[in-house]
TORKOL-4160 file (C-alpha; in steps of 0.2 Angstrom, whole numbers, padded with zeros to 4 digits, m for minus):
200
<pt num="1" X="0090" Y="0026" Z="m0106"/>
<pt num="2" X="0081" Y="0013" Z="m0094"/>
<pt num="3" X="0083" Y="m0003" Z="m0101"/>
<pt num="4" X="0069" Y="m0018" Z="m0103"/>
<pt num="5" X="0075" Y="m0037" Z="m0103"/>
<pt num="6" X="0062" Y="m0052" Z="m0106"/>
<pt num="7" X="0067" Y="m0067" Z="m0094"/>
<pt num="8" X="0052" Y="m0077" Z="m0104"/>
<pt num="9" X="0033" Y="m0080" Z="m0094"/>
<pt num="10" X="0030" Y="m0063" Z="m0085"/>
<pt num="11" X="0047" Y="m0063" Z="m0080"/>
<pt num="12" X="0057" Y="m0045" Z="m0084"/>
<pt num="13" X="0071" Y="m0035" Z="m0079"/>
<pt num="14" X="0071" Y="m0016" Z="m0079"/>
<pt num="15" X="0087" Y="m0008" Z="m0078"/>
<pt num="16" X="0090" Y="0011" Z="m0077"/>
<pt num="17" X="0099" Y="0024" Z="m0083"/>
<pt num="18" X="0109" Y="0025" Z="m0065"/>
<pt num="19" X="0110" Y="0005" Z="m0066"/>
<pt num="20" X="0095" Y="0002" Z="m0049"/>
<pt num="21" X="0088" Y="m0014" Z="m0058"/>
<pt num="22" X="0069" Y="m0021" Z="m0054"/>
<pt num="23" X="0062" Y="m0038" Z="m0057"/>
<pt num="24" X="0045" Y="m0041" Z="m0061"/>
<pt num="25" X="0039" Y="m0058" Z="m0056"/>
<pt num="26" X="0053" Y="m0066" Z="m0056"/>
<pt num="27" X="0052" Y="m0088" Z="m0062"/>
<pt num="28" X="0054" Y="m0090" Z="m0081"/>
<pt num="29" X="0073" Y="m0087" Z="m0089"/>
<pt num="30" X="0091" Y="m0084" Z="m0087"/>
<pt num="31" X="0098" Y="m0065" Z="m0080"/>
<pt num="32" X="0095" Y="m0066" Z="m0061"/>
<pt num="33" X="0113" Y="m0065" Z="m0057"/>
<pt num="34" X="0112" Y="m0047" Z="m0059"/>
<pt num="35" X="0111" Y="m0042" Z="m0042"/>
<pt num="36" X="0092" Y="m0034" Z="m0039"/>
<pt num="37" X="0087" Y="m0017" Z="m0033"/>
<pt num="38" X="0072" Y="m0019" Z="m0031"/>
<pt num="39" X="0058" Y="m0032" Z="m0035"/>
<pt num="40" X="0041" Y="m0032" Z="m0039"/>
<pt num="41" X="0027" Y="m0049" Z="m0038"/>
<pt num="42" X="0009" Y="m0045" Z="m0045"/>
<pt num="43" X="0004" Y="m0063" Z="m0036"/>
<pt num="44" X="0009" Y="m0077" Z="m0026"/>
<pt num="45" X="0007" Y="m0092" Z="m0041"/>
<pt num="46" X="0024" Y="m0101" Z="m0040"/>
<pt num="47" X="0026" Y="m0097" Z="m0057"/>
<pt num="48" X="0028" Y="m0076" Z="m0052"/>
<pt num="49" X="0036" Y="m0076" Z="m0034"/>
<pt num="50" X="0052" Y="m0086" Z="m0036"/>
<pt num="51" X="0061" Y="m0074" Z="m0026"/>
<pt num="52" X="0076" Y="m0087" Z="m0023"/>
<pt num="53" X="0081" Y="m0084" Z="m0040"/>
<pt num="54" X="0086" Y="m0067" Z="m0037"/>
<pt num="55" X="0103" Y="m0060" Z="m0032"/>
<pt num="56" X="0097" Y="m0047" Z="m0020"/>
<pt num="57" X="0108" Y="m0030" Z="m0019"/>
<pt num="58" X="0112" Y="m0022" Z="m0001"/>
<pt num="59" X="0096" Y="m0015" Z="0002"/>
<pt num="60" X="0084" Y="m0024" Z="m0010"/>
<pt num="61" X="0066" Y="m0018" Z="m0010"/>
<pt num="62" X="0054" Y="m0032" Z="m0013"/>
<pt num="63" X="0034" Y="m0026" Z="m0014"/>
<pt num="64" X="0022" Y="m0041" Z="m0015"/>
<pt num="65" X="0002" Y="m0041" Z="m0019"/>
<pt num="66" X="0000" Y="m0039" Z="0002"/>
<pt num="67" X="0011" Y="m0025" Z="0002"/>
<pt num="68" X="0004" Y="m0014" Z="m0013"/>
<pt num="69" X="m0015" Y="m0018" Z="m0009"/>
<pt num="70" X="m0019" Y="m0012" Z="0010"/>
<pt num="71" X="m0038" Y="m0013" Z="0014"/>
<pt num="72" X="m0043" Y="m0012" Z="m0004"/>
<pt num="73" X="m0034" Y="0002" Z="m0006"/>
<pt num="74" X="m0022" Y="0000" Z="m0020"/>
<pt num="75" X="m0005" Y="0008" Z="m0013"/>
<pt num="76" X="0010" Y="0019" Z="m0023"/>
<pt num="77" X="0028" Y="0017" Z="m0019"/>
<pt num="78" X="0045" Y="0027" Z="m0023"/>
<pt num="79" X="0060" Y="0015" Z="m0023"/>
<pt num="80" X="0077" Y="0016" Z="m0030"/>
<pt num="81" X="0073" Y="0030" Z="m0043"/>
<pt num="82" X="0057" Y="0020" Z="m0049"/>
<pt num="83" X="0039" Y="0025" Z="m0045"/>
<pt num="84" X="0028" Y="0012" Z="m0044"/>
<pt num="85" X="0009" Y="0012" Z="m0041"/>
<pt num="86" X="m0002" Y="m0003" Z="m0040"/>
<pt num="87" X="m0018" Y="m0006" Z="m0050"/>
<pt num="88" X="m0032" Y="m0020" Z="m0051"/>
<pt num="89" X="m0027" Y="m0036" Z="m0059"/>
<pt num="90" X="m0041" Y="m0048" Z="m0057"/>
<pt num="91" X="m0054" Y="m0064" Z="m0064"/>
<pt num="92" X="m0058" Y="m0081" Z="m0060"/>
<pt num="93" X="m0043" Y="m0088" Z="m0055"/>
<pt num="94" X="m0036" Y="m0073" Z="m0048"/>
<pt num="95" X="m0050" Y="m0063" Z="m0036"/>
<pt num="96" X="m0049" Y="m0048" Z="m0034"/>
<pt num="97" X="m0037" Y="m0043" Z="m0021"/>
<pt num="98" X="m0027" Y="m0059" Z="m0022"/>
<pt num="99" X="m0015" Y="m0050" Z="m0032"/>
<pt num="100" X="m0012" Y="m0033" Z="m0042"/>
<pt num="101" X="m0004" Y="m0025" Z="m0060"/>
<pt num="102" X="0010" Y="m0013" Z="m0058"/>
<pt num="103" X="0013" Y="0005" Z="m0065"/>
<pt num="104" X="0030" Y="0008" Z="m0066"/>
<pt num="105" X="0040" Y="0026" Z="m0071"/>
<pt num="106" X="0059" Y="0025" Z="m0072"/>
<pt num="107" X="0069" Y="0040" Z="m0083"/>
<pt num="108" X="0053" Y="0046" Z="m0090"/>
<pt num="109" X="0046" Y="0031" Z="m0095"/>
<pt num="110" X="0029" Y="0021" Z="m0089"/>
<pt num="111" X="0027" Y="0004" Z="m0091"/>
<pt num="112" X="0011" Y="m0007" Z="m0087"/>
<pt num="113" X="0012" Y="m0023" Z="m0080"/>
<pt num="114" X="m0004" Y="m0030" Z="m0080"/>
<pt num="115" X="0000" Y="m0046" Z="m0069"/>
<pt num="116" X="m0012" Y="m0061" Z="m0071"/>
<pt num="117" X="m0030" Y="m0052" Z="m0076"/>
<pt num="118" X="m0045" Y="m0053" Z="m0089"/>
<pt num="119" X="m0045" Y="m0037" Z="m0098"/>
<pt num="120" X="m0055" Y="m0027" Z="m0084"/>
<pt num="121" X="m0067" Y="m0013" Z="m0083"/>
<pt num="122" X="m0053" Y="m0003" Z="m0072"/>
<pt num="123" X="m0041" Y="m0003" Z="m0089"/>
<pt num="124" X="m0051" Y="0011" Z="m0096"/>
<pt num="125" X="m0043" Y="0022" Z="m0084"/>
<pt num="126" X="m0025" Y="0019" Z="m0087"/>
<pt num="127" X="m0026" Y="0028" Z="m0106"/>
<pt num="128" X="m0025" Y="0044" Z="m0095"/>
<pt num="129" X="m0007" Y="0037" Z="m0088"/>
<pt num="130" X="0001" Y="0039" Z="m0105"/>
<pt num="131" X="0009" Y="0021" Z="m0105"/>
<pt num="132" X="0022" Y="0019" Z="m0117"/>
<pt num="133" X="0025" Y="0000" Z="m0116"/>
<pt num="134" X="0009" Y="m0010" Z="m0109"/>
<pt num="135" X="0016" Y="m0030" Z="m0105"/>
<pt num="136" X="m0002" Y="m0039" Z="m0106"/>
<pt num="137" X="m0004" Y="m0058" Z="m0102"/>
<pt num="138" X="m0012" Y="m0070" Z="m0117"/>
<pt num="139" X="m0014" Y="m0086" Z="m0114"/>
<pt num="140" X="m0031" Y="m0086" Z="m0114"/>
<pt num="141" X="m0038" Y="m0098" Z="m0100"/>
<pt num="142" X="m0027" Y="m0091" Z="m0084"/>
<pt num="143" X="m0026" Y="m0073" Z="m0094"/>
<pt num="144" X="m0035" Y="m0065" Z="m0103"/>
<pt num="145" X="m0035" Y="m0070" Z="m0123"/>
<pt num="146" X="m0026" Y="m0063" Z="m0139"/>
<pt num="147" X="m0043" Y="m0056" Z="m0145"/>
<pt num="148" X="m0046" Y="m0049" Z="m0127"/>
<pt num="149" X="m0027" Y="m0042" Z="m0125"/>
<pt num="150" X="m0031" Y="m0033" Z="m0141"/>
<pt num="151" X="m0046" Y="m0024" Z="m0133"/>
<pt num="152" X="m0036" Y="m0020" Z="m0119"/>
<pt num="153" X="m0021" Y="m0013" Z="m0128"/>
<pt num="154" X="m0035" Y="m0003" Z="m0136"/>
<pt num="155" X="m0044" Y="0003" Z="m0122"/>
<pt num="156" X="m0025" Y="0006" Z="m0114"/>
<pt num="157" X="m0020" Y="0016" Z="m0127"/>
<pt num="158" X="m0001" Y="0014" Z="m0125"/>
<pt num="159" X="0013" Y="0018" Z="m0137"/>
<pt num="160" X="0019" Y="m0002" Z="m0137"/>
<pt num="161" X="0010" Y="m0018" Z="m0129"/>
<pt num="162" X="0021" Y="m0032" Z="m0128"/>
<pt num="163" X="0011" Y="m0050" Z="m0126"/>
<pt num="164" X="0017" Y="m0061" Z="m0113"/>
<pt num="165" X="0010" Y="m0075" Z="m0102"/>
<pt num="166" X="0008" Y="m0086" Z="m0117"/>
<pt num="167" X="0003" Y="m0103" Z="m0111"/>
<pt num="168" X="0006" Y="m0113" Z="m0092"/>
<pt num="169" X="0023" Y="m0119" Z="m0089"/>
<pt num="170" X="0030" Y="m0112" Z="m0106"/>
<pt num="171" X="0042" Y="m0094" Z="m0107"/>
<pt num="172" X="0037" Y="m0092" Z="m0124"/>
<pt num="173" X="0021" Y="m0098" Z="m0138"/>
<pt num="174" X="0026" Y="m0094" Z="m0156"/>
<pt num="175" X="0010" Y="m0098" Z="m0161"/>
<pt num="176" X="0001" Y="m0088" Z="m0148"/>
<pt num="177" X="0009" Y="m0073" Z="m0149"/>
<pt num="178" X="0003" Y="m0073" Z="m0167"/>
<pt num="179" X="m0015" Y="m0071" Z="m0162"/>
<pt num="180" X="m0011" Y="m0054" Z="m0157"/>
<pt num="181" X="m0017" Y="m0039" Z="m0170"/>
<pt num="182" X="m0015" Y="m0025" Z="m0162"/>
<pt num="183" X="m0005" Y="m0013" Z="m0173"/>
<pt num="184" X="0002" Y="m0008" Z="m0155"/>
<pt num="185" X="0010" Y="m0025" Z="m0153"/>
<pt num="186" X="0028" Y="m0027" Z="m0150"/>
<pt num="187" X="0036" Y="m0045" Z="m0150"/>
<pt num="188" X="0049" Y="m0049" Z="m0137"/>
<pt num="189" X="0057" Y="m0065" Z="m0136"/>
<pt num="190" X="0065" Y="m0072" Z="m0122"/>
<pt num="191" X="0083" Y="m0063" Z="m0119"/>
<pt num="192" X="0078" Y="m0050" Z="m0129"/>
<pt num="193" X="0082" Y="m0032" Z="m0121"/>
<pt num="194" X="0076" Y="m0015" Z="m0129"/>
<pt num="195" X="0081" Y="0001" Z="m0125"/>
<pt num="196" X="0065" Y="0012" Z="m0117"/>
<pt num="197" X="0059" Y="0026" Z="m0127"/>
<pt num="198" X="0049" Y="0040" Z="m0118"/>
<pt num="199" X="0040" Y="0046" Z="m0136"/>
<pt num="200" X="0021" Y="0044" Z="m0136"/>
């Protein structure tokens, strides 16, 4: 089963079964030694695009915002046994079209990567996508807020949503992550990794 390691921030490694491993926004935390399949950046905030962290693999993949958004239209890819399709992340400090969220389907399993966004109109459509685990941002003045990620993660409808984005500068927020009710939460801390589960 695909695997799911939190770097801290909105920084995670996805491994899969056949061992092809994607980044998500690569900055916060320790693990980029493991050499990199393929890499995904919802934005290009320092604090998402540190791509010199990575080890890339022969052959790496990296999809940026300008590659998955073409003339509005937001693009789908199929990558090293991961199909990936973007989606509207957007609010005051991000416009729309500056960067994107990202649906990702590896060994059965879909995961949402909301990137940096205010819980959006748009969301409503991803409860027909069947997400089992939906990683929403929280911090409340970049992001959306807890109260507003709980909204979201209802409107969403996935199996798990796992809060991240916790604060500017900081990988994780005790504190913050404790404003989230949602009975969908899941709490991953930094250098936690869970195994994937397809069950909905």
């Amino acid at each position: 089963m695909a695997r799911l390691f939190y770097q801290g921030h909105s920084s995670f490694r996805i491994t899969s079964d056949a061992g092809k491993v994607c980044f998500i926004d690569p900055f916060a935390g320790v693990g980029y030694q493991t050499p990199a399949d393929l890499v995904l950046i919802t934005h290009e905030h320092y604090d998402h695009n540190a791509i010199d962290k990575i080890t890339m693999a022969p052959g790496c993949v990296v999809i940026r915002s300008k590659d998955a958004i073409n003339g509005g239209i937001y693009r789908e890819f199929a990558e090293k046994g991961y199909k990936i399709k973007a989606v509207p992340a957007y609010n005051s400090h991000h416009p729309r079209g500056f960067g994107c969220g990202y649906l990702i389907e590896v060994d059965g399993v879909k995961i949402y990567h909301a990137g940096d966004t205010d819980f959006i109109p748009e969301m409503a459509s991803l409860k027909g996508e069947n997400i089992n685990y939906a990683l929403l941002p929280i911090d409340g003045f970049y992001t959306m807020s807890p109260e507003d990620a709980d909204r979201a993660a209802e409107a969403i409808a996935p199996v798990h949503f796992i809060p991240m984005h916790m604060k500017p500068g900081m990988d994780f927020v005790m504190a913050q992550a404790m404003k989230v009710h949602s009975p969908r939460a899941m709490l991953m801390r930094p250098n936690d990794e869970i195994t994937l589960e397809k069950g909905f």
